[in-house]
PDB file of N, H, CA, C and O in Angstrom:
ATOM      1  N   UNK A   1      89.054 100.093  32.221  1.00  0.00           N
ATOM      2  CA  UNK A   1      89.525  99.791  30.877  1.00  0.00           C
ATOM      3  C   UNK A   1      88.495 100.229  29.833  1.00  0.00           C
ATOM      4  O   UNK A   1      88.658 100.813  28.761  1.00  0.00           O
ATOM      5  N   UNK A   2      87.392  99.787  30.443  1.00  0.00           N
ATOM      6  H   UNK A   2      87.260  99.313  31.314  1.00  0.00           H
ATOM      7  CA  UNK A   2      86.231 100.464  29.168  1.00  0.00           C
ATOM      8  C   UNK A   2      86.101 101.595  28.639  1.00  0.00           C
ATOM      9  O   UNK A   2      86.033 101.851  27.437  1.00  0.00           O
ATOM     10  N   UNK A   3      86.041 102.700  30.020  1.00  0.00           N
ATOM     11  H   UNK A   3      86.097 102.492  30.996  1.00  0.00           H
ATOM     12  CA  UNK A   3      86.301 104.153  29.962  1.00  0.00           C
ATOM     13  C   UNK A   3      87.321 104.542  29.586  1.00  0.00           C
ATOM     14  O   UNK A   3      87.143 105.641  29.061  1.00  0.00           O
ATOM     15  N   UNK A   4      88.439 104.216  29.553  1.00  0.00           N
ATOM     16  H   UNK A   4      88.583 103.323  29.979  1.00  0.00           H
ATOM     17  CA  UNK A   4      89.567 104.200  28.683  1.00  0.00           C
ATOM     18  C   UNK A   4      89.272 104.338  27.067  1.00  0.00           C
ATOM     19  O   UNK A   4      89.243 105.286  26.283  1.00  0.00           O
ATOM     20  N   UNK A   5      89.073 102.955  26.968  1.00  0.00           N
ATOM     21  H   UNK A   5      89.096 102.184  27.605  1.00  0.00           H
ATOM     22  CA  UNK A   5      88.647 102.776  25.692  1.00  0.00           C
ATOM     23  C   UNK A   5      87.342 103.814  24.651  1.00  0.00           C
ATOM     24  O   UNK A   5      87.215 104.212  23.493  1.00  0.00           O
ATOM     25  N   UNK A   6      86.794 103.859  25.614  1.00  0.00           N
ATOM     26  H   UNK A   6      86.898 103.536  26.555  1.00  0.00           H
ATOM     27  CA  UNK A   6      85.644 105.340  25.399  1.00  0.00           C
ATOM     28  C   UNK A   6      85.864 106.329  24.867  1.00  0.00           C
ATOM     29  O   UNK A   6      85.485 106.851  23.819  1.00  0.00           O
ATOM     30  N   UNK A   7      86.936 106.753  26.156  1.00  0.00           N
ATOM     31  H   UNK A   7      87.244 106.329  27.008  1.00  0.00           H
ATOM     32  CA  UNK A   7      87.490 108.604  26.122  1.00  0.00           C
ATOM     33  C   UNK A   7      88.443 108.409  24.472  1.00  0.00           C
ATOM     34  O   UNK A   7      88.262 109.284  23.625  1.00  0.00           O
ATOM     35  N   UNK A   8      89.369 107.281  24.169  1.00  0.00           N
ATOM     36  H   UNK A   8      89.516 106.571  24.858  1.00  0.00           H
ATOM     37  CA  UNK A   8      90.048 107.585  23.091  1.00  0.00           C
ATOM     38  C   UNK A   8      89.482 107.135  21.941  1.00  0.00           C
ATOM     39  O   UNK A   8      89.927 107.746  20.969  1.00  0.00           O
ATOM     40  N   UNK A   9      88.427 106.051  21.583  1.00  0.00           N
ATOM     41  H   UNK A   9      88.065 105.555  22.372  1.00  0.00           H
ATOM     42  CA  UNK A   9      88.048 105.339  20.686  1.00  0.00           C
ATOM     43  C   UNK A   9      88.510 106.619  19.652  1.00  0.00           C
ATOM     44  O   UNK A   9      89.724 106.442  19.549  1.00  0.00           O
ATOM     45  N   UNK A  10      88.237 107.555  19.014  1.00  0.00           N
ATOM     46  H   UNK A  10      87.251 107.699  19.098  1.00  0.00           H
ATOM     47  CA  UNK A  10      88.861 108.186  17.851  1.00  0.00           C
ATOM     48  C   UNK A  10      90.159 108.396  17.620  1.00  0.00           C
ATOM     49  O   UNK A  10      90.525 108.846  16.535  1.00  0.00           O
ATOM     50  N   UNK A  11      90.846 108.161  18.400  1.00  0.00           N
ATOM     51  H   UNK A  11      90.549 107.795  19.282  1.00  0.00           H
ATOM     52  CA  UNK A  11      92.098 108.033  18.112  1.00  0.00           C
ATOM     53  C   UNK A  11      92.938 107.316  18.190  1.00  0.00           C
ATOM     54  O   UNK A  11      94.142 107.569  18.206  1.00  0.00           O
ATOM     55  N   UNK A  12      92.221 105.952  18.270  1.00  0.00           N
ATOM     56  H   UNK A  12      91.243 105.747  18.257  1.00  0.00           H
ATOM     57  CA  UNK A  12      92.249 104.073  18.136  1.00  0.00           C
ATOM     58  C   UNK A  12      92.185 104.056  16.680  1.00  0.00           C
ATOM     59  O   UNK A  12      93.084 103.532  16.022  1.00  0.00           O
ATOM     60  N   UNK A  13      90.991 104.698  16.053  1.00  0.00           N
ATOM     61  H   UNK A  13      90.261 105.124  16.588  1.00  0.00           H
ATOM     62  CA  UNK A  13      90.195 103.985  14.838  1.00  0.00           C
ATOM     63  C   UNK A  13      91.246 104.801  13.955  1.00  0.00           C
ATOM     64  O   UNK A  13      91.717 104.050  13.101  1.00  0.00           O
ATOM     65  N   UNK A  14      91.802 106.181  13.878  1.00  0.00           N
ATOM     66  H   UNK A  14      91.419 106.791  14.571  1.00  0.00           H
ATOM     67  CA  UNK A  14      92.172 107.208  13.060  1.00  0.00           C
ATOM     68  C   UNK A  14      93.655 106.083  13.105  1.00  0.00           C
ATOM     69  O   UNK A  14      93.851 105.338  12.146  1.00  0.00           O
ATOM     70  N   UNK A  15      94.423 106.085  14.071  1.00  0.00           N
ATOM     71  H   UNK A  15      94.264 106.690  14.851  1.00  0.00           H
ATOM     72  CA  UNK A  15      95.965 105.084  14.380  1.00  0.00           C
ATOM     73  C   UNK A  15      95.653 104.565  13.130  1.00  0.00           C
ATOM     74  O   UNK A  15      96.054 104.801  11.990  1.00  0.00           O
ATOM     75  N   UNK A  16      94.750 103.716  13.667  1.00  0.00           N
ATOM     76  H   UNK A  16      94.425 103.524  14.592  1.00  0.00           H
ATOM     77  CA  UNK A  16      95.044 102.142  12.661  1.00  0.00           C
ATOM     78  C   UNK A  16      94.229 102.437  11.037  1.00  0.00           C
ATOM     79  O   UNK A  16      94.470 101.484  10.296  1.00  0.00           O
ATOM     80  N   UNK A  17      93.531 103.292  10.493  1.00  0.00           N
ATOM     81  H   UNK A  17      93.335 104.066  11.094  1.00  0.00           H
ATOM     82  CA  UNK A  17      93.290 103.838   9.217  1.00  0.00           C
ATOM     83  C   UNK A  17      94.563 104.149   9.200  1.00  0.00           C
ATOM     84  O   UNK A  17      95.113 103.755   8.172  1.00  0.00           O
ATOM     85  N   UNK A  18      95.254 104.705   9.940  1.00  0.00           N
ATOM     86  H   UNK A  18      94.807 105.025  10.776  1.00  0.00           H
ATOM     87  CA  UNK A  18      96.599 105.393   9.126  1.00  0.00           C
ATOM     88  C   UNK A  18      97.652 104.655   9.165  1.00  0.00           C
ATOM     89  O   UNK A  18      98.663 104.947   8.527  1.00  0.00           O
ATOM     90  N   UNK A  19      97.568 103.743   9.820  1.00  0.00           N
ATOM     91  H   UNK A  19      96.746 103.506  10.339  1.00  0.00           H
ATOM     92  CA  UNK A  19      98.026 102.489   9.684  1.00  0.00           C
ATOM     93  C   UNK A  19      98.103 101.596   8.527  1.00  0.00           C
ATOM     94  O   UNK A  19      99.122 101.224   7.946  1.00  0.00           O
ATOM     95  N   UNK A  20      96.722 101.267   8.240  1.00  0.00           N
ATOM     96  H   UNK A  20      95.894 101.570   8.712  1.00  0.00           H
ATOM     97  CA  UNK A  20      96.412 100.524   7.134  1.00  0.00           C
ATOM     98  C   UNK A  20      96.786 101.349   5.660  1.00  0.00           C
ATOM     99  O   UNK A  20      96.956 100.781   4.582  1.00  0.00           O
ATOM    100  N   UNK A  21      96.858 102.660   5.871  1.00  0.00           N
ATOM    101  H   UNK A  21      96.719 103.122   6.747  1.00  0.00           H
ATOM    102  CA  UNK A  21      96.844 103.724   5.153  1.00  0.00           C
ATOM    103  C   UNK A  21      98.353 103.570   4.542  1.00  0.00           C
ATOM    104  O   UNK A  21      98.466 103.305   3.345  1.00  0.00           O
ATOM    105  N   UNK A  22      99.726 103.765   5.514  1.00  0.00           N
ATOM    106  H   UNK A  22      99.634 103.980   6.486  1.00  0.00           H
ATOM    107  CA  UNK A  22     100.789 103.375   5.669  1.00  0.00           C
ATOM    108  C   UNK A  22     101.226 102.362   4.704  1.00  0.00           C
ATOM    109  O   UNK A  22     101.909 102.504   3.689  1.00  0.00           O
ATOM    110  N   UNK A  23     100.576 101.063   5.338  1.00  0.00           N
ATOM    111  H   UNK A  23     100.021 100.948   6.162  1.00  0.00           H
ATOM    112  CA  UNK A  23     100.612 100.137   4.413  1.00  0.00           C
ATOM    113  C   UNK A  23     100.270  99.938   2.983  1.00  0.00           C
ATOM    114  O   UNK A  23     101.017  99.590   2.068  1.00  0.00           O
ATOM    115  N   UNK A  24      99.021 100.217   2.959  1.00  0.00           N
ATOM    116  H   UNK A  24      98.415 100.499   3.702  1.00  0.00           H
ATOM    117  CA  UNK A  24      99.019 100.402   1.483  1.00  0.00           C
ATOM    118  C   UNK A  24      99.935 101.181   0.079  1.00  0.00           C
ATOM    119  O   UNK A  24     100.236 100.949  -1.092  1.00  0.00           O
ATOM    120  N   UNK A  25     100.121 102.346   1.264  1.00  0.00           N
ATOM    121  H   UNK A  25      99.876 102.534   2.215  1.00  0.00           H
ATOM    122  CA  UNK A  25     100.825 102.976   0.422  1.00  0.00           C
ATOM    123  C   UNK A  25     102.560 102.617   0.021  1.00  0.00           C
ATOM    124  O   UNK A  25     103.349 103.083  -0.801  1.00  0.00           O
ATOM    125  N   UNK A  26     102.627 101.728   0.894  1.00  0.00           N
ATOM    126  H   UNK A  26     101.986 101.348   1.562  1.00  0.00           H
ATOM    127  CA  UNK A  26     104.675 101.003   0.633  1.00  0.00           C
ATOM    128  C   UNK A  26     103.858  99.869  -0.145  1.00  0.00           C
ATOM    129  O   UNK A  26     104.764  99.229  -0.678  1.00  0.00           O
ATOM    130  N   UNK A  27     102.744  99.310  -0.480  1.00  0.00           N
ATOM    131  H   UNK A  27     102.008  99.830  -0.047  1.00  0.00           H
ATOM    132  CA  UNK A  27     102.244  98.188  -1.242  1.00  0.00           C
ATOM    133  C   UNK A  27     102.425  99.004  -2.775  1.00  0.00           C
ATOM    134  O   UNK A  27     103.440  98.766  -3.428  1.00  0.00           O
ATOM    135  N   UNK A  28     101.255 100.099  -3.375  1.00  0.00           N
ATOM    136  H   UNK A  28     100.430 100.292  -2.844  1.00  0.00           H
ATOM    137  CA  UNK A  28     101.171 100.093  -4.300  1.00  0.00           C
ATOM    138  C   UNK A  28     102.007 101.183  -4.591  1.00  0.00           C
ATOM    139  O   UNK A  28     102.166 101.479  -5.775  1.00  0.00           O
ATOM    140  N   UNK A  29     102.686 101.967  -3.525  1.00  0.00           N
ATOM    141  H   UNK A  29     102.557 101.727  -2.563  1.00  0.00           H
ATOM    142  CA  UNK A  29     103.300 102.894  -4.119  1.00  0.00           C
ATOM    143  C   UNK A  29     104.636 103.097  -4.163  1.00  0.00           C
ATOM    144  O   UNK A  29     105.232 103.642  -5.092  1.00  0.00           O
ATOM    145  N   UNK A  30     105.259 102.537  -2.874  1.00  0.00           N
ATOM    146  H   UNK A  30     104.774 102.094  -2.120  1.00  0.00           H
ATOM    147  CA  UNK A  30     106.656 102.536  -2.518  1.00  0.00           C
ATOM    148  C   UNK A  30     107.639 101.846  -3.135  1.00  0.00           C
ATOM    149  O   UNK A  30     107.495 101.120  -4.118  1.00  0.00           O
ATOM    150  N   UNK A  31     108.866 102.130  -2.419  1.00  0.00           N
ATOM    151  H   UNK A  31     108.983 102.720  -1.620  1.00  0.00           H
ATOM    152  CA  UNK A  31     110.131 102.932  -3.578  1.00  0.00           C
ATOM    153  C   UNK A  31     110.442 100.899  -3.437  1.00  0.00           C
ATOM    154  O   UNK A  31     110.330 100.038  -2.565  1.00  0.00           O
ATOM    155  N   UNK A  32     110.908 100.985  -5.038  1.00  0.00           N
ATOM    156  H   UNK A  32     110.999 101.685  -5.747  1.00  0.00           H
ATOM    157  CA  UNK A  32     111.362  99.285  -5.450  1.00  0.00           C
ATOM    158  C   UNK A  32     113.087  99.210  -5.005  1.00  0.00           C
ATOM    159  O   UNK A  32     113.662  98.219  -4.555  1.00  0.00           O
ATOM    160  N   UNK A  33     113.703 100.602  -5.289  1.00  0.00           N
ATOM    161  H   UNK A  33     113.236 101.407  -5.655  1.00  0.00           H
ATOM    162  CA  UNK A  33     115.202  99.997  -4.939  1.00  0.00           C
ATOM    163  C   UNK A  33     115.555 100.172  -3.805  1.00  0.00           C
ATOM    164  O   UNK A  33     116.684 100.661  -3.778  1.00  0.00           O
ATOM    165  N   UNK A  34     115.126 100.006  -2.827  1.00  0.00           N
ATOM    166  H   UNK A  34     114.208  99.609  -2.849  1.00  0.00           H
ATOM    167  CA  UNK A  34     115.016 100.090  -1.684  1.00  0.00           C
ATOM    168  C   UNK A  34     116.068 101.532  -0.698  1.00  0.00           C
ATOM    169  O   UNK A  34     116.317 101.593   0.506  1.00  0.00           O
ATOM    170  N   UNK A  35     116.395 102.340  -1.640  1.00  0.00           N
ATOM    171  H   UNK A  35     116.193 102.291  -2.618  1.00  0.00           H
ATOM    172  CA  UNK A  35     116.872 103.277  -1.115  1.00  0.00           C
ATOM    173  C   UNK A  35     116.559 104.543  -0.307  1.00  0.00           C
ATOM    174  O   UNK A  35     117.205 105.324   0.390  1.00  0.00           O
ATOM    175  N   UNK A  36     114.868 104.362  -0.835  1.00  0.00           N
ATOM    176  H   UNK A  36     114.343 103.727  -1.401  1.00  0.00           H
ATOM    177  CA  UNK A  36     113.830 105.258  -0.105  1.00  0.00           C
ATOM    178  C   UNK A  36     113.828 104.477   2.196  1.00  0.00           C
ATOM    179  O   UNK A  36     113.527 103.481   2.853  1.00  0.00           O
ATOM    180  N   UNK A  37     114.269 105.564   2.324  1.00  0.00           N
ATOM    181  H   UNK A  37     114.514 106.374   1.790  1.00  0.00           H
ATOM    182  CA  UNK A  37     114.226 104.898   4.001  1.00  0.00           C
ATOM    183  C   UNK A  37     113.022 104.746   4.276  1.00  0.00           C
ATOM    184  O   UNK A  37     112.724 103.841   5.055  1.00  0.00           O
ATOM    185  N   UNK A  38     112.196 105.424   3.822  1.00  0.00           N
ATOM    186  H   UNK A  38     112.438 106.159   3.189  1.00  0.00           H
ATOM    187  CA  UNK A  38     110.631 105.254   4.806  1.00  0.00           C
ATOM    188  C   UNK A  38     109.825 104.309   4.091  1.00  0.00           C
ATOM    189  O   UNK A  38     109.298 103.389   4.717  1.00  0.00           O
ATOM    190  N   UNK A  39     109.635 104.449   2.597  1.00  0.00           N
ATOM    191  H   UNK A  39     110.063 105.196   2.088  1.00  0.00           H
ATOM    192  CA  UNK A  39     108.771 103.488   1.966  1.00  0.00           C
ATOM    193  C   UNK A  39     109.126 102.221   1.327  1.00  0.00           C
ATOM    194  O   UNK A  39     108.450 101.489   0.605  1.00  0.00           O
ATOM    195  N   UNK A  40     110.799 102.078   1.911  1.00  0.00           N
ATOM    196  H   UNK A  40     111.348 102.673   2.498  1.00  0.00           H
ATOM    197  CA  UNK A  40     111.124 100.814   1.301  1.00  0.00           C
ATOM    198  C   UNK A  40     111.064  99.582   2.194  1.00  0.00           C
ATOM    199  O   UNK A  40     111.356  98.467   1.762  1.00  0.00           O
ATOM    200  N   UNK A  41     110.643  99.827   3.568  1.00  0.00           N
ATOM    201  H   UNK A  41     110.406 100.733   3.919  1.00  0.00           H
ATOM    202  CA  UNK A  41     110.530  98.396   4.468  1.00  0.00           C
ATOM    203  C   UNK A  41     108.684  98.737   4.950  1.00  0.00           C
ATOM    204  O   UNK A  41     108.373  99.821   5.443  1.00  0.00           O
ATOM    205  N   UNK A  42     107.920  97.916   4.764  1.00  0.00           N
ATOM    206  H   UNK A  42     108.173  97.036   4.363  1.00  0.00           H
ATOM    207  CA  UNK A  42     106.582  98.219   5.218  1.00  0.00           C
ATOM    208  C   UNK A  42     106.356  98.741   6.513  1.00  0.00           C
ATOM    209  O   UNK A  42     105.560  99.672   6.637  1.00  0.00           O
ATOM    210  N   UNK A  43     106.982  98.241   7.564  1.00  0.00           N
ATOM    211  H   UNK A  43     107.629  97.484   7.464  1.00  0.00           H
ATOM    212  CA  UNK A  43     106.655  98.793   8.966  1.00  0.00           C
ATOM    213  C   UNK A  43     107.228  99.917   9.084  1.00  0.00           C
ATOM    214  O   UNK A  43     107.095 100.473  10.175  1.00  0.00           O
ATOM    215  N   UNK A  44     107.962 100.542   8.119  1.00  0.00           N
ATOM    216  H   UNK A  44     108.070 100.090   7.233  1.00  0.00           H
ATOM    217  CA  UNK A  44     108.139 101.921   8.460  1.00  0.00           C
ATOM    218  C   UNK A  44     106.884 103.101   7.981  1.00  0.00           C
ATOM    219  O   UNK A  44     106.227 103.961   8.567  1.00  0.00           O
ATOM    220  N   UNK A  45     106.972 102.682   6.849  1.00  0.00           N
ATOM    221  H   UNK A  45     107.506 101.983   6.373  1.00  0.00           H
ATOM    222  CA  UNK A  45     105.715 103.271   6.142  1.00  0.00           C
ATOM    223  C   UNK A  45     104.537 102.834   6.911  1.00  0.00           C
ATOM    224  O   UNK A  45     103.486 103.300   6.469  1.00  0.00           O
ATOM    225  N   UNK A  46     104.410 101.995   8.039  1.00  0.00           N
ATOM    226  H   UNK A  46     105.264 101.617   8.398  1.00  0.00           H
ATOM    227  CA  UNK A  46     103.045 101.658   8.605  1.00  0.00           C
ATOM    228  C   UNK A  46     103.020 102.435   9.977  1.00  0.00           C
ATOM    229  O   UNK A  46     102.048 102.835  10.617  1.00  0.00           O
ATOM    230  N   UNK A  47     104.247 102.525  10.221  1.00  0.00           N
ATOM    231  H   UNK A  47     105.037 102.200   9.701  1.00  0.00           H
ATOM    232  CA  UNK A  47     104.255 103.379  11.445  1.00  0.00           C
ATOM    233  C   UNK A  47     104.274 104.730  11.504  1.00  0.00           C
ATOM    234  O   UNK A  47     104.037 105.330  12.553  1.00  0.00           O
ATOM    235  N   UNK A  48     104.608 105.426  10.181  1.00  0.00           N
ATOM    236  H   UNK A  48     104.800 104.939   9.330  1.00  0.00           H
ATOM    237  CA  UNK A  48     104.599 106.688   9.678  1.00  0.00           C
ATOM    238  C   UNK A  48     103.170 107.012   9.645  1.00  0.00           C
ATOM    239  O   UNK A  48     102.480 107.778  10.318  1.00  0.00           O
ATOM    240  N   UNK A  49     102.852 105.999   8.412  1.00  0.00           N
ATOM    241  H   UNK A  49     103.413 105.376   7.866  1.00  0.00           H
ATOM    242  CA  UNK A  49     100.977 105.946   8.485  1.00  0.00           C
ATOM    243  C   UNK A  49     100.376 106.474  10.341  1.00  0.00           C
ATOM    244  O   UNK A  49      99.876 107.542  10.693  1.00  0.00           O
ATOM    245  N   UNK A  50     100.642 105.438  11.033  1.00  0.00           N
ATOM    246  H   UNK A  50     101.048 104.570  10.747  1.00  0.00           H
ATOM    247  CA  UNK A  50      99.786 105.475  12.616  1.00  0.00           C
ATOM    248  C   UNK A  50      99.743 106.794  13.027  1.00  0.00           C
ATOM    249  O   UNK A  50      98.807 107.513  13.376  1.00  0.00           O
ATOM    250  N   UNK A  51     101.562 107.073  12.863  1.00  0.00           N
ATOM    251  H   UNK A  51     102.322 106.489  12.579  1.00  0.00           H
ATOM    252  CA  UNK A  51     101.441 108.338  13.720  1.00  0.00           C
ATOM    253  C   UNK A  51     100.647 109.408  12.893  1.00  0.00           C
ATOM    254  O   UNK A  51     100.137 110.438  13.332  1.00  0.00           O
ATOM    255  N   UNK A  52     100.651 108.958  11.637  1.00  0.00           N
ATOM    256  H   UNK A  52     101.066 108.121  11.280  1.00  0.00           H
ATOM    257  CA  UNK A  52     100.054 110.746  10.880  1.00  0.00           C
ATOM    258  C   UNK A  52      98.304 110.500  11.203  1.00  0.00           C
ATOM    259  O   UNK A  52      97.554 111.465  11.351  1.00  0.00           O
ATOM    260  N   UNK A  53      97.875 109.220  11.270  1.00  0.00           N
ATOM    261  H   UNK A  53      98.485 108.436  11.149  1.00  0.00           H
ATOM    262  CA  UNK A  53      96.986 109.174  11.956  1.00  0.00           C
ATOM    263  C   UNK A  53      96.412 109.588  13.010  1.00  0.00           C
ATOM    264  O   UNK A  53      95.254 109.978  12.866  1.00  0.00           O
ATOM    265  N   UNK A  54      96.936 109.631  14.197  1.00  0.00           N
ATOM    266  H   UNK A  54      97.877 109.314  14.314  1.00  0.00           H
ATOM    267  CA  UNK A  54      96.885 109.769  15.590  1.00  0.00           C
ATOM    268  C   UNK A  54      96.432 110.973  15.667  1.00  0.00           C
ATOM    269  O   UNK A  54      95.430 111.451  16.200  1.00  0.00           O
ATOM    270  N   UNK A  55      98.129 111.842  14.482  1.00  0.00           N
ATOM    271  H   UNK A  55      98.942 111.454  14.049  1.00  0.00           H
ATOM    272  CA  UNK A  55      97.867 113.613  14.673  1.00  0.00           C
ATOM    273  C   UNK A  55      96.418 114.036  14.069  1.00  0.00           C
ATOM    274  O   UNK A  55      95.602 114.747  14.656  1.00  0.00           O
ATOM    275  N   UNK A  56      96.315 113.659  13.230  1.00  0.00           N
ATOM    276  H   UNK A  56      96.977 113.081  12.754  1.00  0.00           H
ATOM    277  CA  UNK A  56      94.978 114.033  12.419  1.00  0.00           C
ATOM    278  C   UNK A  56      93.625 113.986  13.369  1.00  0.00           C
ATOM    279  O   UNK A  56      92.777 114.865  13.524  1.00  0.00           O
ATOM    280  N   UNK A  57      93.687 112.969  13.819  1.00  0.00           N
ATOM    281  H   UNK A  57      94.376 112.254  13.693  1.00  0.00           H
ATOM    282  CA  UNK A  57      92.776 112.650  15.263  1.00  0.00           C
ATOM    283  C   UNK A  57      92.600 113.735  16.259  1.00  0.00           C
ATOM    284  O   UNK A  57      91.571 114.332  16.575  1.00  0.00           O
ATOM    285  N   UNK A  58      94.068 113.894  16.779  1.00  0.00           N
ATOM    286  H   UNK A  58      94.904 113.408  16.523  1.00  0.00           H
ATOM    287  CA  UNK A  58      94.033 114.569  17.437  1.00  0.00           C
ATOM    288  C   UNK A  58      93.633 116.480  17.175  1.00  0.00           C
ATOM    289  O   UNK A  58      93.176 117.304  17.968  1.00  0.00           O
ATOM    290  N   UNK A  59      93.993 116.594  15.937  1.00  0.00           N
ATOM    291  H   UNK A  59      94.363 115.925  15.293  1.00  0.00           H
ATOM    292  CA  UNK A  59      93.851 117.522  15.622  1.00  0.00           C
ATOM    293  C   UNK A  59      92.269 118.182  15.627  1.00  0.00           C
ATOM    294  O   UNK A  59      91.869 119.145  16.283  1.00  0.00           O
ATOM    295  N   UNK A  60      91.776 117.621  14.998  1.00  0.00           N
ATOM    296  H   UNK A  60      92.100 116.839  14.466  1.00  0.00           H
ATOM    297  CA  UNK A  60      90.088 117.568  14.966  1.00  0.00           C
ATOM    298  C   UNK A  60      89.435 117.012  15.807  1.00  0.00           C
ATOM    299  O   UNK A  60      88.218 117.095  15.645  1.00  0.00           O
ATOM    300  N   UNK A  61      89.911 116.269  16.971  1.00  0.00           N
ATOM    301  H   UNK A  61      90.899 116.202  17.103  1.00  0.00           H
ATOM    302  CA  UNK A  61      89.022 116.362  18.324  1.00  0.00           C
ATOM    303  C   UNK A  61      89.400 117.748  19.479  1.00  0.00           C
ATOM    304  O   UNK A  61      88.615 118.153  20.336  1.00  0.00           O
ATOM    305  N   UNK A  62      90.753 118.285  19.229  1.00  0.00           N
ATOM    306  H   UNK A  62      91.391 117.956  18.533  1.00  0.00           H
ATOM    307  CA  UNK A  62      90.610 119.366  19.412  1.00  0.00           C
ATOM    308  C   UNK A  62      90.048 120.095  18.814  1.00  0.00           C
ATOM    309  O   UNK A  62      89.452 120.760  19.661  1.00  0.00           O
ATOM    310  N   UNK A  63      89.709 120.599  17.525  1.00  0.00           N
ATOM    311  H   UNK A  63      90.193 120.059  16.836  1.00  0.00           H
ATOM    312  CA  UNK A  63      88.943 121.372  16.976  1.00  0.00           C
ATOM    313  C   UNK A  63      87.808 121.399  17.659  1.00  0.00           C
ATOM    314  O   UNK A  63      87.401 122.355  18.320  1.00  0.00           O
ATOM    315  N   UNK A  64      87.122 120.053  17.473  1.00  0.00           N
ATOM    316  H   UNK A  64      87.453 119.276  16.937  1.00  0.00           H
ATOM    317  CA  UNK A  64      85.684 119.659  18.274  1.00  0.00           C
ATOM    318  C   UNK A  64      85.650 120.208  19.556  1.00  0.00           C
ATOM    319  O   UNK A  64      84.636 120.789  19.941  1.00  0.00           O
ATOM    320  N   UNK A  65      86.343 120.128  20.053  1.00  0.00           N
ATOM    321  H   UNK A  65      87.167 119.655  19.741  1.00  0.00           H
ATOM    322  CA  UNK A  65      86.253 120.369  21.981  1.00  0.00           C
ATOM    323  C   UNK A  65      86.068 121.734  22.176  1.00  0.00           C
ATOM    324  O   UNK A  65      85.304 122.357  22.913  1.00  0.00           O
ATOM    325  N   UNK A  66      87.322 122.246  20.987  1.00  0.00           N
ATOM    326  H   UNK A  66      87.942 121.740  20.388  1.00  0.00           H
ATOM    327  CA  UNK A  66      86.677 123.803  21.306  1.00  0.00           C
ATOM    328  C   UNK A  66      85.890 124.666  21.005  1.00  0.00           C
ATOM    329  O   UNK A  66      85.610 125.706  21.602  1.00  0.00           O
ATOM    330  N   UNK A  67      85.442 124.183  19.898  1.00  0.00           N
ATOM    331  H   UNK A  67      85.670 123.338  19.413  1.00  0.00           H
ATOM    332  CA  UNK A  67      83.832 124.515  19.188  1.00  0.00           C
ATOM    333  C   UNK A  67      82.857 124.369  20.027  1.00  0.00           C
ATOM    334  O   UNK A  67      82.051 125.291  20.151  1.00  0.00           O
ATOM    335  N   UNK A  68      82.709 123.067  20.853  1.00  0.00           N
ATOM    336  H   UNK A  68      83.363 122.318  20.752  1.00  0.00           H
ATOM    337  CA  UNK A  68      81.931 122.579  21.704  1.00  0.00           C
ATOM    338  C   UNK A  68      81.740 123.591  23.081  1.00  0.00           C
ATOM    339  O   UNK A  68      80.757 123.822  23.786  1.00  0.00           O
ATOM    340  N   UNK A  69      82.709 123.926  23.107  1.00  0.00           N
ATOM    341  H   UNK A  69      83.507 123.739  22.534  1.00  0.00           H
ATOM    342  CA  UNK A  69      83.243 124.778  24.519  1.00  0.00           C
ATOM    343  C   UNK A  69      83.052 125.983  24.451  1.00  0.00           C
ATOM    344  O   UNK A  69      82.990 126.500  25.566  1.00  0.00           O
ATOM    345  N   UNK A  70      82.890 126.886  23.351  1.00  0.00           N
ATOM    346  H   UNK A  70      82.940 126.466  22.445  1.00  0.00           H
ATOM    347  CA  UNK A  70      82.777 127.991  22.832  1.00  0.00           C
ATOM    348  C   UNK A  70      81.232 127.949  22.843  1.00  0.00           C
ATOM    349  O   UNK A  70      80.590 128.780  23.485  1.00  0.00           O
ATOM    350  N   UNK A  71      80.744 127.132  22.243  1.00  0.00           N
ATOM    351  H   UNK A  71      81.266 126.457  21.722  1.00  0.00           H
ATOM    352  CA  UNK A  71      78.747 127.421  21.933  1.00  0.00           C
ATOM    353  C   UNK A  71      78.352 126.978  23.537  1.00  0.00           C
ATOM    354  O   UNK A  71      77.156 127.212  23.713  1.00  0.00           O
ATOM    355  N   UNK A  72      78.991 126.416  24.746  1.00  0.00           N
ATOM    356  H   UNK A  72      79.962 126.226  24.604  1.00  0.00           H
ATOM    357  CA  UNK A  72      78.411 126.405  25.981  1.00  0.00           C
ATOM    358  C   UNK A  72      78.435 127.260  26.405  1.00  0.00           C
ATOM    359  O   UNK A  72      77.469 127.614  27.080  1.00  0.00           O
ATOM    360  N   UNK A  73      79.830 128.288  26.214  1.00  0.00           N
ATOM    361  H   UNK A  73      80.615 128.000  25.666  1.00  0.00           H
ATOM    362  CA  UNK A  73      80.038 129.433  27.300  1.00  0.00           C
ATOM    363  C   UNK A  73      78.945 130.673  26.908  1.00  0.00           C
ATOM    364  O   UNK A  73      78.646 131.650  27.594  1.00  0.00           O
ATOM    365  N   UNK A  74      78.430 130.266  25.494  1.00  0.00           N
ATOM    366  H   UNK A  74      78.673 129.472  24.937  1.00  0.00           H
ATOM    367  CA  UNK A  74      77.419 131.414  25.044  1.00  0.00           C
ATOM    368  C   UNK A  74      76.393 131.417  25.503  1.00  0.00           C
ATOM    369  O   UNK A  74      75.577 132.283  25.186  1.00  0.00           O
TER     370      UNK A  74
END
């Protein structure tokens, strides 16, 4: 479980920023007549948040890996 927790910790912490991220944004920004589907119930906008989180994560630990992988093979 630890090593688990290890290998992904960045894309634990990025989730839930984009999470919190999510949220905030159906707080100060989202739609009042509730016709907007995504920003008019909070857990949608919080789950939208996670996932755009996750990708972002993921995106730039791939970046990393292969940067990383590239200056070994040299």
């Amino acid at each position: 479980m630890q090593r688990i927790l290890k290998k992904y910790y960045p894309q634990i912490i990025f989730t839930l920023v984009g999470g919190l991220g999510g949220l905030l944004y159906w707080k100060f920004v989202g739609c009042k007549s509730g016709t907007c589907p995504i920003k008019s119930v909070w857990y949608y906008s919080t789950l939208y948040g996670m996932v755009f989180g996750y990708l972002i994560a993921d995106i730039i630990l791939g970046f990393i890996k292969k940067r990383k992988k590239k200056t070994e093979d040299k």
